[in-house]
N, C-alpha and C positions, 0 to 999 in steps of 0.2 A: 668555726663554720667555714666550710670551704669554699672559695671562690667559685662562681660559674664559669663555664667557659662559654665564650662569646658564639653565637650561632655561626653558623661558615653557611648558613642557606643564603642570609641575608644581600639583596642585592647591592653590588658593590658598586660602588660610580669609579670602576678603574679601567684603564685601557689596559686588555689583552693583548700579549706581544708574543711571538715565538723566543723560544728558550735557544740557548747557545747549541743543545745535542739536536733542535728541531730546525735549526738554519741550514743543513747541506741539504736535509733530506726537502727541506722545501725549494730548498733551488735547484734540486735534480729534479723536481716533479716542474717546476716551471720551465726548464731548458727542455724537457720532452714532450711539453703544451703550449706550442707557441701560440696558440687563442687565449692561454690563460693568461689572467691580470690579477689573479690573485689564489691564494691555498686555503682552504676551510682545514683549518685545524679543532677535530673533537678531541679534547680529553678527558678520558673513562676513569672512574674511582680505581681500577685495580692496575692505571698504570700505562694499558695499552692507550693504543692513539691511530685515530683515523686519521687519515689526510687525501686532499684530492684539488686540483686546480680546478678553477669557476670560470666561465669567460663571461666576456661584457654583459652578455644578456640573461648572468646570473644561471646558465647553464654549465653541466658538467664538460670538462675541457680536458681532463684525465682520467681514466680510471681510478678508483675507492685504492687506497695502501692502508693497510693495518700493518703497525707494528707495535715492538716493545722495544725499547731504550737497553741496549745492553742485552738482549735478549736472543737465544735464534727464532723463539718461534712466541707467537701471542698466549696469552693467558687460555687455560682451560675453558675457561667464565667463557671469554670470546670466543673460541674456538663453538661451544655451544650456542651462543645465541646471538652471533657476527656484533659485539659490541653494542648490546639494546642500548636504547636513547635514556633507560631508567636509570643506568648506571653513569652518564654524562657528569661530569662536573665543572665543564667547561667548552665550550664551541664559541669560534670565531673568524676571522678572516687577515689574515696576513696577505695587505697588499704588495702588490709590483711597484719597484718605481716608473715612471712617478705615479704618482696613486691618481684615482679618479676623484672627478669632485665626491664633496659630499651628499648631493644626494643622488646620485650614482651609486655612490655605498650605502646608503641605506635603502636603494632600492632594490640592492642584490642582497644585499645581509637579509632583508622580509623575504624575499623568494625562498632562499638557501636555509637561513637558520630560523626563518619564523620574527614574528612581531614578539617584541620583548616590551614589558611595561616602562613607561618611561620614571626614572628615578628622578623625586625632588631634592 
């Protein structure tokens, strides 16, 4: 009998970090946002990836960057439907140092990314 494999919907109690290929591109969006305090990074099932700086008041501090890692141009998928929310598999907030308190971050993460259920 074959093992199952573990869901990947399940909510995870882990902290979301920026990846090694997504750290220039986030400190070039923050060197050209100096309101921003922090980068919402979305990452879409097929790969591409949103990003944009937030400022204090949880408002946009950047213009929206889609890109793809390695790529010159975003996924077809995106290109048709600018990266729908159905395809998400990931959104978060990579802060500036130093960071803001914490509920300062969670009052900008509910504006920007939505109220998440709290995990026990």
């Amino acid at each position: 009998m074959a093992k199952k494999k573990k869901s990947s919907k399940k909510v995870k109690n882990i902290k979301l970090v920026a990846e090694k290929n997504e750290e220039a591109m986030v400190e070039g969006i923050l060197e050209g946002s100096p309101d921003g305090i922090g980068v919402v990074i979305v990452r879409l099932e097929c790969g591409c990836k949103k990003m944009a700086a937030v400022a204090k008041d949880g408002e946009p501090a950047s213009k929206l960057i889609m890109y793809r890692d390695q790529a010159e141009s975003i996924c077809d998928k995106c290109k048709k439907d600018n990266g729908d929310y159905m395809r998400v598999t990931e959104a978060f907030i990579h802060w500036s140092k130093p960071e803001p308190s914490d509920s300062v971050k969670e009052r900008i993460n509910a504006k920007v990314l939505g109220n998440a259920p709290a995990v026990n």
